[in-house]
BADOMI-90658 format. One record per atom (N, C-alpha, C): residue number from 1; residue in one letter; atom name; y, x, z. Coordinates in Angstrom, 3 decimals. Example, Ala and Ser with C-alpha at 12.3 -4.5 7.8 and 13.67 -1.06 7.14 Angstrom:
BEGIN
[1,a,N,[-5.690,13.190,7.800]] [1,a,CA,[-4.500,12.300,7.800]] [1,a,C,[-3.300,13.200,7.800]] [2,s,N,[-2.250,12.850,7.080]] [2,s,CA,[-1.060,13.670,7.140]] [2,s,C,[0.030,12.900,7.870]] 
This chain:
BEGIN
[1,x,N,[4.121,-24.940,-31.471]] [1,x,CA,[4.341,-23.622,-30.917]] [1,x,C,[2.993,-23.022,-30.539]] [2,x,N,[2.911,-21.825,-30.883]] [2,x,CA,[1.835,-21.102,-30.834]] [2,x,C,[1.123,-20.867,-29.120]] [3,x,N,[0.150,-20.814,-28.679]] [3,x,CA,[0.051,-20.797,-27.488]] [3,x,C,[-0.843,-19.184,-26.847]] [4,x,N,[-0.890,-18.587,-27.942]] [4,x,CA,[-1.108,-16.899,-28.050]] [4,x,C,[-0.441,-16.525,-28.666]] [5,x,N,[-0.363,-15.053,-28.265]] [5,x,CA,[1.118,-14.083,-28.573]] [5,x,C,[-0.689,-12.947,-29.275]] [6,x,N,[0.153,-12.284,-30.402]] [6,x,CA,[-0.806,-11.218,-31.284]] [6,x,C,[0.054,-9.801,-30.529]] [7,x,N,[-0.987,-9.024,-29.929]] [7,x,CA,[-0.994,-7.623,-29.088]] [7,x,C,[-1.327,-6.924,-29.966]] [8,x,N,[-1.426,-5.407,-29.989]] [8,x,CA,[-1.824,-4.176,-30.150]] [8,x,C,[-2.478,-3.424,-29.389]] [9,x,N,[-3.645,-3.070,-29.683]] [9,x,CA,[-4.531,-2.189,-28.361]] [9,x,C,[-4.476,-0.893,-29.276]] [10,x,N,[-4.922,0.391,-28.565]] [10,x,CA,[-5.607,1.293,-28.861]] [10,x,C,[-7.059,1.528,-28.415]] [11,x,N,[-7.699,1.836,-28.893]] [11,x,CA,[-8.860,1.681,-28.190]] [11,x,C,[-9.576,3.206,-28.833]] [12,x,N,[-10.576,3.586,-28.189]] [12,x,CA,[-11.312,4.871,-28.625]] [12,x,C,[-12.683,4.621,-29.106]] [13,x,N,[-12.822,5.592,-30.578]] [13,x,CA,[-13.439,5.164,-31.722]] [13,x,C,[-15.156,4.690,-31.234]] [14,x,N,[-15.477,5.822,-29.954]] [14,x,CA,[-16.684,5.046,-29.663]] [14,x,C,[-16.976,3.760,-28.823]] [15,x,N,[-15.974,3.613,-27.733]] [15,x,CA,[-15.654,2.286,-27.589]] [15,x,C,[-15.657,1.264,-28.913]] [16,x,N,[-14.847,1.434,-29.581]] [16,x,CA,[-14.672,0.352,-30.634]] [16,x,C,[-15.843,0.224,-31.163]] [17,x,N,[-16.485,1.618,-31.453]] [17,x,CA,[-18.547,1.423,-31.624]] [17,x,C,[-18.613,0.786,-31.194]] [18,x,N,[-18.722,0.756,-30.110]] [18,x,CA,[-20.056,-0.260,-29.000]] [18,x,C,[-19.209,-1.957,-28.922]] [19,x,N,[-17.967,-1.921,-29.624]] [19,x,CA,[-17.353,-3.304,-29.453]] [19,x,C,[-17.843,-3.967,-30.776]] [20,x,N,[-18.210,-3.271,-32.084]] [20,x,CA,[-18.390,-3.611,-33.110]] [20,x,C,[-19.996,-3.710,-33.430]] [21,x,N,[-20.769,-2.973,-31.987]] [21,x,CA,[-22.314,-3.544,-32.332]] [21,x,C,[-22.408,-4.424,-31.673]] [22,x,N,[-21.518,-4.898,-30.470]] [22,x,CA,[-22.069,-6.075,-30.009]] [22,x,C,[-21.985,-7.325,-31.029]] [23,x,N,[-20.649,-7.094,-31.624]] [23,x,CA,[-20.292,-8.319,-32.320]] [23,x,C,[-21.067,-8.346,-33.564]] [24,x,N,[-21.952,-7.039,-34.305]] [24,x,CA,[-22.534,-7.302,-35.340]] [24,x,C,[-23.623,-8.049,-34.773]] [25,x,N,[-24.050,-7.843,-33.625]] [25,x,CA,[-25.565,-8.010,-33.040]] [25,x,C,[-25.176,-9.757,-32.372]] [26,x,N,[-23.940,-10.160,-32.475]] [26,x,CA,[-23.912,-11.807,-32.514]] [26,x,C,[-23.335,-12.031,-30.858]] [27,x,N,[-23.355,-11.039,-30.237]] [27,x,CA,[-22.884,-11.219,-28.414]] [27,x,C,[-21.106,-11.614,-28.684]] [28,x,N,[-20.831,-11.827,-29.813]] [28,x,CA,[-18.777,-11.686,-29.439]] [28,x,C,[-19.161,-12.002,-31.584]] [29,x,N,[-17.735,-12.829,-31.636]] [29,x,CA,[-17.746,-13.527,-32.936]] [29,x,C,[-16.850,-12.759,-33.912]] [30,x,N,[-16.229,-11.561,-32.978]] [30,x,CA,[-15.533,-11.203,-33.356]] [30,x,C,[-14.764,-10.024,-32.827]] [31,x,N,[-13.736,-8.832,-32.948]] [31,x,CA,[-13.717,-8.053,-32.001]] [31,x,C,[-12.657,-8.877,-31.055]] [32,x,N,[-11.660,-9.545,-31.811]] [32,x,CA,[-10.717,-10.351,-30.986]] [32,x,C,[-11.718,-11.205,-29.829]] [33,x,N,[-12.429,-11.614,-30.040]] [33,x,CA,[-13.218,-12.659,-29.162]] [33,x,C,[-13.684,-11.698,-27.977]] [34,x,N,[-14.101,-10.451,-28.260]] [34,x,CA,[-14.319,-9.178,-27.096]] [34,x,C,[-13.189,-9.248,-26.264]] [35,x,N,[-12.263,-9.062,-26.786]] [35,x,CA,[-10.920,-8.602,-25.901]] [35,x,C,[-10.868,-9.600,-25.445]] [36,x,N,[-10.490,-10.839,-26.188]] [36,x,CA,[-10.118,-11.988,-25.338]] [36,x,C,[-11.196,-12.503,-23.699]] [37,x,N,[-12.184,-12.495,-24.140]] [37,x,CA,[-13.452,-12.029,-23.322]] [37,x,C,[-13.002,-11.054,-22.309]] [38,x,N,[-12.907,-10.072,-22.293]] [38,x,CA,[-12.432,-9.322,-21.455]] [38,x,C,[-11.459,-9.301,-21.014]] [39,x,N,[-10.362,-9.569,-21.326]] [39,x,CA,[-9.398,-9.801,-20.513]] [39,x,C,[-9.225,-11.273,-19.264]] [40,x,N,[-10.171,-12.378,-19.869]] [40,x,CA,[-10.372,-13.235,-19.244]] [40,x,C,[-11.179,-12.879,-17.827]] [41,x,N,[-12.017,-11.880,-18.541]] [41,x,CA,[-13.147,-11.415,-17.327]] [41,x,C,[-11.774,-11.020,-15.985]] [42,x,N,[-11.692,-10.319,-16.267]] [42,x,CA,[-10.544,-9.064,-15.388]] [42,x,C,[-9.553,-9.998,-14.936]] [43,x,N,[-8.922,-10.981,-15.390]] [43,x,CA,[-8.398,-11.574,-14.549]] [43,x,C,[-8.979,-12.609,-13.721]] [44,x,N,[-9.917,-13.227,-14.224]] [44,x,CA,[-10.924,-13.606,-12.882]] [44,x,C,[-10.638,-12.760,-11.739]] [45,x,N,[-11.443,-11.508,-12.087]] [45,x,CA,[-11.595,-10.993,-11.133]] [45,x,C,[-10.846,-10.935,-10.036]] [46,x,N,[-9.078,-10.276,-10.856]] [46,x,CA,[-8.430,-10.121,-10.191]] [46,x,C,[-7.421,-11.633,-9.912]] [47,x,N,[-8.170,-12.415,-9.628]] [47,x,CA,[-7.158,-14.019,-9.248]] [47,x,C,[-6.905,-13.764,-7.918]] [48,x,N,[-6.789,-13.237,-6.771]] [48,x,CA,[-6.666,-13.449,-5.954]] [48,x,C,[-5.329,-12.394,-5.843]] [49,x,N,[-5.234,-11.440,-6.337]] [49,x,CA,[-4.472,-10.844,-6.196]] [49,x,C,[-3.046,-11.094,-6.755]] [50,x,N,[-3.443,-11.537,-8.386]] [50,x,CA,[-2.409,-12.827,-8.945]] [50,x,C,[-1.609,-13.907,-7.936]] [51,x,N,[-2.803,-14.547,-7.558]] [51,x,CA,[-2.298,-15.408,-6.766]] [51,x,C,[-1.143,-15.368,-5.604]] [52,x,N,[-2.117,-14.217,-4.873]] [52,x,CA,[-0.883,-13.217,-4.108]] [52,x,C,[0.737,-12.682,-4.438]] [53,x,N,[0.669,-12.530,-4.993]] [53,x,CA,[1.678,-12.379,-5.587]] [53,x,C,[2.870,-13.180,-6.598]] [54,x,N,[2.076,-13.855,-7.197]] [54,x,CA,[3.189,-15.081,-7.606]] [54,x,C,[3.520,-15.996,-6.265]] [55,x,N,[2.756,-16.454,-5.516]] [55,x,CA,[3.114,-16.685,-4.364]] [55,x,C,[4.333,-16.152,-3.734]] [56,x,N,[4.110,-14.753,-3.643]] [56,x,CA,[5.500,-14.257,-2.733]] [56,x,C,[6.245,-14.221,-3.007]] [57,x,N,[6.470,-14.012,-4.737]] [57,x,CA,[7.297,-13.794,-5.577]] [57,x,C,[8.124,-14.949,-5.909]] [58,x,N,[7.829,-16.199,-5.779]] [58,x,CA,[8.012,-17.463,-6.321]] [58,x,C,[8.007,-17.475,-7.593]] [59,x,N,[6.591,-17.332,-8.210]] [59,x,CA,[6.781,-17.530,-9.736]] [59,x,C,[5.993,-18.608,-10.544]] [60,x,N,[6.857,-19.218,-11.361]] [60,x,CA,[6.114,-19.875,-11.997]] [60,x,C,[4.873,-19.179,-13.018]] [61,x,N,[4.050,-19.938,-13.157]] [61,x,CA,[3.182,-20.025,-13.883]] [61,x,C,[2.856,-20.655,-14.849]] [62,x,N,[3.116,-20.417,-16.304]] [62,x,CA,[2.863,-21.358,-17.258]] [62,x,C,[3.957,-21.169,-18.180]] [63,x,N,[4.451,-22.181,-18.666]] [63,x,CA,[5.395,-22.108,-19.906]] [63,x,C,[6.642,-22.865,-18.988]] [64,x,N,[7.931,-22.328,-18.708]] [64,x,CA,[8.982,-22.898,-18.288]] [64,x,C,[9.710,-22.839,-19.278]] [65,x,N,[10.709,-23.923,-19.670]] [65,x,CA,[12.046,-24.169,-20.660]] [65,x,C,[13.261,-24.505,-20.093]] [66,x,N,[14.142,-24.257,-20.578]] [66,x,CA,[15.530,-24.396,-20.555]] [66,x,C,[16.414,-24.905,-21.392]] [67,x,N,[17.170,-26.083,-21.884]] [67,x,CA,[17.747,-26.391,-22.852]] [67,x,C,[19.444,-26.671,-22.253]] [68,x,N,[20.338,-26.593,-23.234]] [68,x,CA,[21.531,-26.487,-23.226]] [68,x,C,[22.164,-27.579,-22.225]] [69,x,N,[21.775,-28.696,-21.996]] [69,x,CA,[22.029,-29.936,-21.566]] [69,x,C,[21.681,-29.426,-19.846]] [70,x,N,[20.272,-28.798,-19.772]] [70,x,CA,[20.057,-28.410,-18.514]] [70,x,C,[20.583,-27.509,-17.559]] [71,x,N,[21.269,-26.915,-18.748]] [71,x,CA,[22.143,-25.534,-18.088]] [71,x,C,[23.445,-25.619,-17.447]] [72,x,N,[23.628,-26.719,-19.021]] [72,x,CA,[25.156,-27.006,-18.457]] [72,x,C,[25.085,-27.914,-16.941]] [73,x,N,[24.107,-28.919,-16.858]] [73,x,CA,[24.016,-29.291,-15.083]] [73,x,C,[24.334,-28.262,-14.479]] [74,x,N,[23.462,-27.089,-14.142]] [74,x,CA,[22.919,-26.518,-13.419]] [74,x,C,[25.032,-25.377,-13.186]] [75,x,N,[25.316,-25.237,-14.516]] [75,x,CA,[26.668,-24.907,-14.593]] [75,x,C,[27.861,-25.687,-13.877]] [76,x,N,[27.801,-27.139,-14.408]] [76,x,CA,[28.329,-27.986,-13.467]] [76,x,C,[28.523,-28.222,-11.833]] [77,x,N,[26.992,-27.927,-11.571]] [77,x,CA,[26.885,-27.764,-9.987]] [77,x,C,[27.322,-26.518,-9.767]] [78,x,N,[28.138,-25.676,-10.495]] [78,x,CA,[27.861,-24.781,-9.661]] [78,x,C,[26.750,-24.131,-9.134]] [79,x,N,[25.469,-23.629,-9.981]] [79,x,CA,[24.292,-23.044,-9.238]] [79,x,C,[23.599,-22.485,-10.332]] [80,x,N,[23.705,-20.824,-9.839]] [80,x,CA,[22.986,-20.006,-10.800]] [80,x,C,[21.377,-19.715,-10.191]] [81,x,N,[20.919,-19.678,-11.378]] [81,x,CA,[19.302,-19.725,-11.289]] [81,x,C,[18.781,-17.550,-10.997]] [82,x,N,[17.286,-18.374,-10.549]] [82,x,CA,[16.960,-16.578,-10.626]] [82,x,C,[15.574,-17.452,-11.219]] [83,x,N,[15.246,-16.786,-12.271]] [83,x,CA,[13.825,-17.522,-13.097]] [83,x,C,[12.913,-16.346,-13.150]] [84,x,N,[11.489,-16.831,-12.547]] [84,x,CA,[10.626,-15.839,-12.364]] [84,x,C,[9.200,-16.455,-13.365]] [85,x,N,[8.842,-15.977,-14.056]] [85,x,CA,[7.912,-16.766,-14.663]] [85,x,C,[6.981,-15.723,-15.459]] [86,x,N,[5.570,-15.883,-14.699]] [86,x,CA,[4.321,-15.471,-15.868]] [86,x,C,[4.122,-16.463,-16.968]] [87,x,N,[3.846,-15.674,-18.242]] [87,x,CA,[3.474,-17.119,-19.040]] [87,x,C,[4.130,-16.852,-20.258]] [88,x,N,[5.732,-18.226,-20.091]] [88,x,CA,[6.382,-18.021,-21.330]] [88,x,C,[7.896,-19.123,-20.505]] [89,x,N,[8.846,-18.043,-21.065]] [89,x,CA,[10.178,-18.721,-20.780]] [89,x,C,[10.984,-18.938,-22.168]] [90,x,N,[11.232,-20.097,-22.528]] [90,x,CA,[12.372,-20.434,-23.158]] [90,x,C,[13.298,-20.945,-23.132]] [91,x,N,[14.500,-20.520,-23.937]] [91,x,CA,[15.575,-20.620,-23.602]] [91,x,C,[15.813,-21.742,-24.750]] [92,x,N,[16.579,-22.879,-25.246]] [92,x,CA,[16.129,-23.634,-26.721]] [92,x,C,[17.315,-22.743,-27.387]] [93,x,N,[17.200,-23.239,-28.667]] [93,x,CA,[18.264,-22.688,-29.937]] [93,x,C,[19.717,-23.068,-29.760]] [94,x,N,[20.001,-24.271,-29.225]] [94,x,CA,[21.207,-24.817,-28.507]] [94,x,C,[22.241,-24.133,-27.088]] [95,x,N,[21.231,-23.507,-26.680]] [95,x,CA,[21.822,-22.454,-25.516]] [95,x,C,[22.448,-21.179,-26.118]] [96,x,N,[24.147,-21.266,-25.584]] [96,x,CA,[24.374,-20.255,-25.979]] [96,x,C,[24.481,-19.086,-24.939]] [97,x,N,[25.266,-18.019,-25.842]] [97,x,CA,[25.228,-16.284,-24.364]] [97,x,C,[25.989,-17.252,-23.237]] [98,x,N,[27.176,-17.287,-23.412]] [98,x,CA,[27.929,-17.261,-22.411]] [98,x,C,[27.415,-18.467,-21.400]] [99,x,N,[26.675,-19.897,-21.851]] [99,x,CA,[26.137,-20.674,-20.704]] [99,x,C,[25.032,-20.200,-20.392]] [100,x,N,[24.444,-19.285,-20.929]] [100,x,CA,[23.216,-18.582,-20.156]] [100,x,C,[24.021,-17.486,-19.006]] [101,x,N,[24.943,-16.547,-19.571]] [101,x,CA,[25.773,-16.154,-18.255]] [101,x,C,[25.846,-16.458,-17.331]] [102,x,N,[26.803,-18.155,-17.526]] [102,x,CA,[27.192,-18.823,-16.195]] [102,x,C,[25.893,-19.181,-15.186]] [103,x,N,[24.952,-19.203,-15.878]] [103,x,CA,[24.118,-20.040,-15.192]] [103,x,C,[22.979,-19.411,-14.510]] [104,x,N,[22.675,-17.993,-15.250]] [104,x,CA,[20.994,-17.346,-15.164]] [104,x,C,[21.856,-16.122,-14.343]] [105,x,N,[21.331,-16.135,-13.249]] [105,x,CA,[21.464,-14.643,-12.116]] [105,x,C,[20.651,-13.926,-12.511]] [106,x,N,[18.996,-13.875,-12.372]] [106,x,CA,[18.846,-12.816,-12.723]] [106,x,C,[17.311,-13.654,-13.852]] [107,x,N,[16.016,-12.865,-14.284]] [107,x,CA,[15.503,-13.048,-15.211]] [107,x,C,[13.918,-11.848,-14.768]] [108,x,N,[12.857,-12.727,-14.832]] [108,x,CA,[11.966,-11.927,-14.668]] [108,x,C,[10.895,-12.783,-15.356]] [109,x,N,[10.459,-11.721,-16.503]] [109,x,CA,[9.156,-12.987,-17.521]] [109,x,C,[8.449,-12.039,-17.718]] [110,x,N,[7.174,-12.308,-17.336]] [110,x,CA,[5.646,-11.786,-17.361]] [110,x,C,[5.183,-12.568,-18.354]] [111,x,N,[5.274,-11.863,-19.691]] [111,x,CA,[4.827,-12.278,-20.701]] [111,x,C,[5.528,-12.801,-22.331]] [112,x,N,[6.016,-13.839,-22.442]] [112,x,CA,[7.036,-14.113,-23.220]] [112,x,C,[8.531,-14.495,-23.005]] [113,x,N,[9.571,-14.275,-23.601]] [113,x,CA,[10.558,-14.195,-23.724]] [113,x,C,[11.193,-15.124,-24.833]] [114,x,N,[10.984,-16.381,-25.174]] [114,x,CA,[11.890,-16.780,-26.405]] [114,x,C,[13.143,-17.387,-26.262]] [115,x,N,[14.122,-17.207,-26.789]] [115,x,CA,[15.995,-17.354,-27.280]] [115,x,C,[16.324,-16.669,-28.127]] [116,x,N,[17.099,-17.801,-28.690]] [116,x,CA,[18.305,-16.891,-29.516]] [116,x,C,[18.489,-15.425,-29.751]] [117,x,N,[18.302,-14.764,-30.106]] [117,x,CA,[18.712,-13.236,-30.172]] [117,x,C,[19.949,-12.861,-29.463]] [118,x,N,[20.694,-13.706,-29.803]] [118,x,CA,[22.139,-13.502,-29.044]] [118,x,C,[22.284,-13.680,-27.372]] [119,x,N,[21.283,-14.638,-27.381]] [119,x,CA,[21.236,-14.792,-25.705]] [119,x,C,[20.308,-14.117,-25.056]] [120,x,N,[19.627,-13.842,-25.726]] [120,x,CA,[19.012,-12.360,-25.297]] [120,x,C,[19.504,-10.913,-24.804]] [121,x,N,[20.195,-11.008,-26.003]] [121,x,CA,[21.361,-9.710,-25.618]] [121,x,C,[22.189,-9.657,-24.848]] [122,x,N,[22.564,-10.848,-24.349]] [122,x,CA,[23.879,-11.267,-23.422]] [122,x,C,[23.194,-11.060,-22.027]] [123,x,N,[21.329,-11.641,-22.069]] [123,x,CA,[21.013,-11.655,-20.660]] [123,x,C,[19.994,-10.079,-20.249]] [124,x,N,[20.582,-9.045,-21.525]] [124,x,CA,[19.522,-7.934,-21.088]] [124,x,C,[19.778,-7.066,-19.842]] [125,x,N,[20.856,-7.408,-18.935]] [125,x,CA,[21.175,-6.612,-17.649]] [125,x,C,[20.843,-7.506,-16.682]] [126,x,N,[20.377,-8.368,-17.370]] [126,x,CA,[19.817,-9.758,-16.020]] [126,x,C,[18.601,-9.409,-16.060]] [127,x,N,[17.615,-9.451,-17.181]] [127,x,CA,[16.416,-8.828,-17.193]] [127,x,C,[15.380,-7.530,-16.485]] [128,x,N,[14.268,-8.103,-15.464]] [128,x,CA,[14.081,-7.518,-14.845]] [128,x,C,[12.531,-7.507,-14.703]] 
């Protein structure tokens, strides 16, 4: 599994100048390597504020999963989840709509989203 997701920027043509002499001039390998670069920068920066906030929020950080076997526990007990996660949440191929129903209250993913299509659709009013 891939551990970067491919974005779309817009960017403005003289910006993209000055992104394309650095990288001819050897400072960045590439323009992707700029962005990536920069976006790394900026969240440095802003870690504290990150921090802040997943904190209050209770969110995970990182890649959380979910598979059919786990749900159905979590169904069994009786106990619906609220999943907060920067990063990447998956749901596996084995999970279907309706035990994601029983089980997922509500749904908040900063960043990736992978399931089923179908359980996707089932959890888009949970999605937040």
């Amino acid at each position: 599994m891939s551990e970067t997701e491919k974005i779309t920027i817009n960017i403005g043509s003289v910006d993209l100048g000055r992104v394309d002499l650095l990288v001819q001039e050897g400072f960045y390998s590439s323009r992707s390597d700029f962005v990536r670069t920069a976006i790394r920068n900026q969240l440095e920066r802003q870690k504290k504020a990150v921090d802040s906030i997943t904190s209050r929020k209770s969110m995970v950080i990182g890649t959380l999963s979910f598979t059919r076997h786990e749900l159905e526990q979590k169904r069994d007990e009786n106990e619906m989840i609220n999943v907060k996660v920067i990063g990447m949440l998956i749901l596996t191929d084995d999970v279907t709509p309706q035990l994601a129903l029983d089980t997922i209250q509500s749904l908040t993913v900063r960043g990736v989203f992978k399931a089923p299509d179908d359980v996707k659709e089932a959890l888009v009013d949970r999605l937040h």
